[in-house]
C-alpha positions in Angstrom: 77.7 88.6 84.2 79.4 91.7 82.8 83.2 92.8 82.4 86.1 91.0 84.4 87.7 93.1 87.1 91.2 94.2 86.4 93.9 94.8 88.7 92.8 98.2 89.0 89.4 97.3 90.0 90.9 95.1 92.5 93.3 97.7 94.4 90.1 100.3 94.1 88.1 97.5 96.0 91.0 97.3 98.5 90.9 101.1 98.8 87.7 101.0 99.9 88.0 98.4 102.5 91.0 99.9 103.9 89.1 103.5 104.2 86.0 101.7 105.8 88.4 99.9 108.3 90.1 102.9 109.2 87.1 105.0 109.7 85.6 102.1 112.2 89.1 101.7 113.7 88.7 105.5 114.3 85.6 105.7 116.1 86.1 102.6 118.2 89.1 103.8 119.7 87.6 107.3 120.8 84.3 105.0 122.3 82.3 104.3 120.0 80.5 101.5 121.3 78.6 98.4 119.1 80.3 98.9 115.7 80.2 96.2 113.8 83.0 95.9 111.4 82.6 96.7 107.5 81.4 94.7 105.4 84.3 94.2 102.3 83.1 95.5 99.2 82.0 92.8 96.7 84.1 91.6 94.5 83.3 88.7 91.4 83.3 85.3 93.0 83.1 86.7 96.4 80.3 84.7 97.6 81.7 81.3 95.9 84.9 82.1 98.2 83.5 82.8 100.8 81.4 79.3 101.0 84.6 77.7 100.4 86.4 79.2 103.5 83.8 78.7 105.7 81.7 82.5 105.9 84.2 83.6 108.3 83.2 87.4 109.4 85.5 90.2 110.8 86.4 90.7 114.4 84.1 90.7 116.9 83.7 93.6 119.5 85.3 91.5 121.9 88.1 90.8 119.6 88.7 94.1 118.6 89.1 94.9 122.1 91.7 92.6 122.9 93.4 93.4 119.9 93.7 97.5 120.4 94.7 96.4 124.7 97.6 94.2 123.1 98.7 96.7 120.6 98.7 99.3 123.0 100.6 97.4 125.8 103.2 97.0 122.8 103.8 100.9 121.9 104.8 101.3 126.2 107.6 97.8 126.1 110.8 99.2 126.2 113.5 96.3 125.4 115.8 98.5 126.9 115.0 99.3 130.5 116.9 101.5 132.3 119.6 100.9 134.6 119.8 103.1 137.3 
């Protein structure tokens, strides 16, 4: 079975999910078109977990989609409109 993970191990595994995310978040918002999203890297008991929550995957394409529109509409709302 080998050694238990440590915090470190953990935050590393993190790290690594984050960069993968971010390089796919990257590409699909300059066109990329059909990327799936990254598979997280394995951690111990990850497939046990994963069974228990149901095997729920990342976002799909469509989802992503809807996600970036909605964020983006956000960055243009101005609470303050002007009053001229």
């Amino acid at each position: 079975m080998g050694f238990p993970w440590g915090v470190t191990d953990y935050l590393m595994a993190h790290v690594i999910d984050a960069v993968n995310n971010v390089g796919v978040g990257i590409m699909k918002s300059n066109g990329a078109k059909g990327l799936a999203s990254p598979k997280p890297f394995p951690r111990p008991g990850q497939e046990e977990a994963k069974k228990a929550i149901g095997g729920r995957e990342g976002l799909t394409d469509e989802q992503y989609a809807a996600a970036v529109a909605h964020l983006r509409s956000l960055a243009n709302f101005n609470p303050l409109p002007d009053k001229r």
